[in-house]
C-alpha positions as CSV (number, residue, x, y, z in Angstrom):
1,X,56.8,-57.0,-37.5
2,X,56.5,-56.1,-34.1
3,X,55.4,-52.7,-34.6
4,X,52.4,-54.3,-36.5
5,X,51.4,-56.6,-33.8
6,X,51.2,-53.6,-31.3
7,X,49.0,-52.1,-34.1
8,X,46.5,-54.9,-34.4
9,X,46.7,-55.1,-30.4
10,X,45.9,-51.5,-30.2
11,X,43.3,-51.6,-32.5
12,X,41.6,-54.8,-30.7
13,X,41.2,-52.5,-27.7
14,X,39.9,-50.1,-29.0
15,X,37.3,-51.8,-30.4
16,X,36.5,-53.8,-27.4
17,X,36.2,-50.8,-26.0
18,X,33.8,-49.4,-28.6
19,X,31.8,-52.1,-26.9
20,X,31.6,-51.8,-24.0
21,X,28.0,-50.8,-22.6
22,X,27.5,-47.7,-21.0
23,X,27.2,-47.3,-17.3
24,X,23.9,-47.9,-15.7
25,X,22.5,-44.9,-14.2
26,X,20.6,-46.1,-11.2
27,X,17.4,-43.7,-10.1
28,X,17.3,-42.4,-7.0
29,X,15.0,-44.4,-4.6
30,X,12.0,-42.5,-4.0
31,X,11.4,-40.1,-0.6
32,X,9.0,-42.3,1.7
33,X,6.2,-40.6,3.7
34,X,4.5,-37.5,4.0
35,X,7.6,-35.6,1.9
36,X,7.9,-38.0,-0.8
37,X,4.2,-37.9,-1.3
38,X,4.7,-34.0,-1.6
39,X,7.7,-34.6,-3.6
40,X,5.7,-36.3,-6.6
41,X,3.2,-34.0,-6.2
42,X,5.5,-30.7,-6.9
43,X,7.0,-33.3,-10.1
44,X,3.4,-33.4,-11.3
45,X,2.8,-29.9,-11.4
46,X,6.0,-29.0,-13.0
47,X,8.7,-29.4,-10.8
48,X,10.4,-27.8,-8.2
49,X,12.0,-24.9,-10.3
50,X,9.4,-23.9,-12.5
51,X,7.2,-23.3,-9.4
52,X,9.7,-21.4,-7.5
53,X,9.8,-19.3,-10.3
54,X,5.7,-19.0,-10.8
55,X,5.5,-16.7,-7.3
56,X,2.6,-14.8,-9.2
57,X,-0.1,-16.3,-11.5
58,X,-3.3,-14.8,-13.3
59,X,-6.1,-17.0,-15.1
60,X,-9.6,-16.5,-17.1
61,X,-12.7,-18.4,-15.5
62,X,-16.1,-18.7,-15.7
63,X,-17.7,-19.8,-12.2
64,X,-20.9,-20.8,-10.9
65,X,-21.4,-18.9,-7.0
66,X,-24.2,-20.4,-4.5
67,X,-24.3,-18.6,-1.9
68,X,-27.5,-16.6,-0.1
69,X,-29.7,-18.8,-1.4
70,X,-28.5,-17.6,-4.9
71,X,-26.8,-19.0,-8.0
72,X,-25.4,-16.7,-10.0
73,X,-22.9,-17.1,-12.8
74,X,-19.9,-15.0,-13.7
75,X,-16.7,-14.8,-15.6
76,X,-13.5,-12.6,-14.6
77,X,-10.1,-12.9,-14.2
78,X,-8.3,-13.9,-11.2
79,X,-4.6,-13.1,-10.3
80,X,-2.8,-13.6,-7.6
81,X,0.5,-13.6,-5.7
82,X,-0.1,-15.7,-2.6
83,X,-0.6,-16.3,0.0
84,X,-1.5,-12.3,0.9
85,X,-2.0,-10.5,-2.5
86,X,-4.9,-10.7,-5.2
87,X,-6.7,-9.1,-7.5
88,X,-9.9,-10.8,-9.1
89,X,-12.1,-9.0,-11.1
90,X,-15.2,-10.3,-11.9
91,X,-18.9,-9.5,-13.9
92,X,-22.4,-11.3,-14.5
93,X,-22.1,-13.6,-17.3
94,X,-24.1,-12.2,-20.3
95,X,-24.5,-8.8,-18.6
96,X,-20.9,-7.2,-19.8
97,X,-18.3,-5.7,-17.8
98,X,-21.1,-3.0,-17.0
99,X,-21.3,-5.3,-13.5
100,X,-17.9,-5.5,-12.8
101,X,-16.7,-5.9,-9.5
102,X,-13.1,-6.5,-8.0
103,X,-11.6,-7.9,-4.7
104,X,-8.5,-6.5,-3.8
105,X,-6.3,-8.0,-1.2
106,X,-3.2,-6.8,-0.1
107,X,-2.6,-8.3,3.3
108,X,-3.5,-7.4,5.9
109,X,-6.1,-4.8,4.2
110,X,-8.6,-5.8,1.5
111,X,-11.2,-3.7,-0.2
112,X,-13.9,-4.2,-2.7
113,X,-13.8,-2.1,-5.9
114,X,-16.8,-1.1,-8.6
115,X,-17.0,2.3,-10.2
116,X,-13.1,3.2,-9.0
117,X,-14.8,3.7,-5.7
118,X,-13.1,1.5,-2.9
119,X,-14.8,0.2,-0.2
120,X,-13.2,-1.9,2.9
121,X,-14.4,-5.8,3.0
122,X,-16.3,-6.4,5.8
123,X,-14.2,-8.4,8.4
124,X,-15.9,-11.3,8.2
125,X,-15.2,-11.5,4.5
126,X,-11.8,-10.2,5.0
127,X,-10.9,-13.2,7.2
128,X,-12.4,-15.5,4.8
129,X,-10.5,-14.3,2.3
130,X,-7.6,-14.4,3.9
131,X,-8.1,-18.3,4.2
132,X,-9.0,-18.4,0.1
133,X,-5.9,-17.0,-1.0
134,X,-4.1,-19.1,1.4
135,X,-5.8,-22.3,-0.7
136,X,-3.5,-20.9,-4.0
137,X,-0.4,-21.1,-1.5
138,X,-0.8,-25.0,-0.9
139,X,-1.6,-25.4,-4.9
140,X,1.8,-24.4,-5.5
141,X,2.9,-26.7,-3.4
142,X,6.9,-26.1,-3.0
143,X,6.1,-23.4,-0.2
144,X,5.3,-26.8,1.8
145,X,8.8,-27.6,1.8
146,X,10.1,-24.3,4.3
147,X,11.2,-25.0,7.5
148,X,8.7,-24.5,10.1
149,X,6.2,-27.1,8.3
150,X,5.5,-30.0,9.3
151,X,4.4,-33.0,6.9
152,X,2.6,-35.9,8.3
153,X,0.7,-38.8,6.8
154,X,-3.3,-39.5,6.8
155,X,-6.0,-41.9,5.5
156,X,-7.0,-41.8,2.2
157,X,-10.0,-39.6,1.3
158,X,-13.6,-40.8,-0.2
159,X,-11.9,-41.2,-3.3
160,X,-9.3,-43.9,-2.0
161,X,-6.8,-40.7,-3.0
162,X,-3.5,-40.9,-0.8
163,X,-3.3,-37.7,1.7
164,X,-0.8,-35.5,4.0
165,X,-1.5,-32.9,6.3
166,X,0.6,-30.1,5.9
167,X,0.8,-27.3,9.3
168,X,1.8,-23.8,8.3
169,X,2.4,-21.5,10.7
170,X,-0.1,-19.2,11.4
171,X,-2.6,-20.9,9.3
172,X,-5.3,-23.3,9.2
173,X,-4.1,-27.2,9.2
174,X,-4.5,-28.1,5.2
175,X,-5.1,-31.7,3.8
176,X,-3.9,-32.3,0.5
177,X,-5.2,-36.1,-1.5
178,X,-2.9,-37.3,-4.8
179,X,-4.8,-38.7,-7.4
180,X,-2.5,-42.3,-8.5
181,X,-0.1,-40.0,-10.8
182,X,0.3,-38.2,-8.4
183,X,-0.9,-35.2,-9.3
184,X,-2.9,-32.8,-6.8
185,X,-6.3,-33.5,-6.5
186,X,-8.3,-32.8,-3.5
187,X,-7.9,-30.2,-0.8
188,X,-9.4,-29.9,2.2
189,X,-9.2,-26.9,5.2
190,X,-11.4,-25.4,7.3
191,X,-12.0,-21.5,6.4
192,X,-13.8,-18.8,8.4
193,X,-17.6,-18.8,7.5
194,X,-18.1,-16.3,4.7
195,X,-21.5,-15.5,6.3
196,X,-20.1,-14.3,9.5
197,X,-21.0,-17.4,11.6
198,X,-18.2,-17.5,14.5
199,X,-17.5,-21.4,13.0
200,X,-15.5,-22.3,10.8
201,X,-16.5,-24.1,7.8
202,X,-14.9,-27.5,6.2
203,X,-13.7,-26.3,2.8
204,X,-13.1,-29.4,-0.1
205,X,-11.5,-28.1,-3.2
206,X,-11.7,-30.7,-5.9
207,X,-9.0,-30.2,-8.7
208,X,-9.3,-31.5,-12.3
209,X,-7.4,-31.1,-15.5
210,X,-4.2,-29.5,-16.6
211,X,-2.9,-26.6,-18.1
212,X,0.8,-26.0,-18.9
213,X,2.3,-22.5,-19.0
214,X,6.2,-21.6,-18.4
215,X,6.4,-25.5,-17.4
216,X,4.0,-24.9,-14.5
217,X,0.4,-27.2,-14.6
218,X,-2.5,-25.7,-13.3
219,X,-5.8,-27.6,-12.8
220,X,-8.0,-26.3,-15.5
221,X,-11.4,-27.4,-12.8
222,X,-12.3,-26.2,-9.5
223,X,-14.9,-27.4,-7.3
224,X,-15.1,-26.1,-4.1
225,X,-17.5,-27.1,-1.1
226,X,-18.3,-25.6,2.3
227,X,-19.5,-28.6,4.5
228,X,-20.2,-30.6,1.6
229,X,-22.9,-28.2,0.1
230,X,-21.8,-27.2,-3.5
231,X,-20.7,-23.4,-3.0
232,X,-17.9,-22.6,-6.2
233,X,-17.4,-24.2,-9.4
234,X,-15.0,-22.6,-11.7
235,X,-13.1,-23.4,-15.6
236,X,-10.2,-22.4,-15.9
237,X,-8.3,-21.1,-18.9
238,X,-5.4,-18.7,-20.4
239,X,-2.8,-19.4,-17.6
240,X,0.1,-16.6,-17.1
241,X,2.7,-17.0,-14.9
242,X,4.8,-14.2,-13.2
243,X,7.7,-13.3,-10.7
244,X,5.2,-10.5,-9.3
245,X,1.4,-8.9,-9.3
246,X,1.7,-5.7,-10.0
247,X,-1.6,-4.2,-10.4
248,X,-1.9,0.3,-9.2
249,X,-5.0,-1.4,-6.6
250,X,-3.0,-3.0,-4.5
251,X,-2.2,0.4,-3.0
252,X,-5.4,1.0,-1.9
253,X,-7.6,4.2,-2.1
254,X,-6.2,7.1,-3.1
């Protein structure tokens, strides 16, 4: 008899047991400031870990250049290891490959390419482009986080967007505006004048879209102004992700 109360017993437990909810799992609270704002941002565009990994990406585009007093369109392909290393090739839309040209960047040389026949980028273009590839640097985000940068908080943008400014050393100050996801969404930095003027220019890159590759999302829409005059819109499309460019140009002239 006894034995079969300690049975029923047992078995009461256990099934009271059986019942008994799960712990709750409290979130973490989120980061205030500057970092927490750049802490949802990197969550929006894949997470820490998938762009650690993404030190190298390459895309399609077609893109519509004003400059010179010119528009001119052109498709290519752009990849790039940043901040210092890129290759974008690029022809005339409609025209064929027959007008392609290439920028190659491999810091702290750069050259321009048609024919196989390299020729060194002017330094005014050089130091711009130096400041371009830079741009791809902050759109990845997580290099933000190394020590040495300082994170601070700023008003809004035009588009009520919530910003930081983020100092690098050894490069331009950078703004960077989260849409109310969270997401990326505006970037602003001043750049050396393309056109040689001894200035610097105000650069806004407005960021649209998403494409996912490898866990990594890309904006899929750039528009980019230089003191608010439209200067480079671009679609993007066929997103790859890579540890490291490796492309024989990089090596310059042979």
């Amino acid at each position: 008899m006894r034995r079969n109360v300690v049975l029923i017993l047992s078995a009461a437990l256990a099934g009271l047991s059986s019942c008994t909810p799960p712990p709750r799992v409290v979130a973490p609270p989120p980061i205030p400031g500057a970092a927490g704002v750049l802490a949802r941002a990197i969550g929006q565009a894949g997470g820490a870990e998938a762009l650690e990994r993404a030190r190298a990406l390459s895309w399609k585009g077609e893109a519509t250049v004003r400059a010179g007093g010119r528009t001119v369109r052109i498709e290519g392909v752009w990849a790039v290891q940043p901040p210092d290393t890129a290759v974008v090739s690029t022809w005339e839309e409609g025209r064929g490959r027959a007008t392609e040209r290439s920028l190659v960047y491999a810091a702290p040389r750069g050259w321009i390419v048609s024919g196989g026949r390299f020729q060194p980028m002017p330094a005014a273009m050089l130091a711009n482009e130096r400041d371009e590839f830079f741009l791809y640097q902050v759109m990845r985000l997580v290099p933000l986080r190394a020590p040495g940068v300082t994170l601070a908080e700023i008003p809004p943008d035009s588009a009520g967007q919530a910003g930081i400014r983020a100092m690098v050393p050894g490069r331009p100050p950078v703004e960077l505006y989260v849409d109310a996801t969270g997401r990326l969404a505006h970037v602003r930095m001043p750049v050396r004048d393309p056109a040689g003027g001894a200035a610097p220019v105000t650069q806004d890159v407005w960021l649209q879209g998403a494409a996912e590759e490898d866990d990594v999302v890309w904006p899929t829409s750039m528009r980019i102004t230089l003191n608010g005059a439209p200067y480079f819109d671009m679609e993007i499309h066929d997103l790859e992700t890579m540890e490291r460019l490796e492309d024989p140009r990089l090596g310059g002239p042979r």
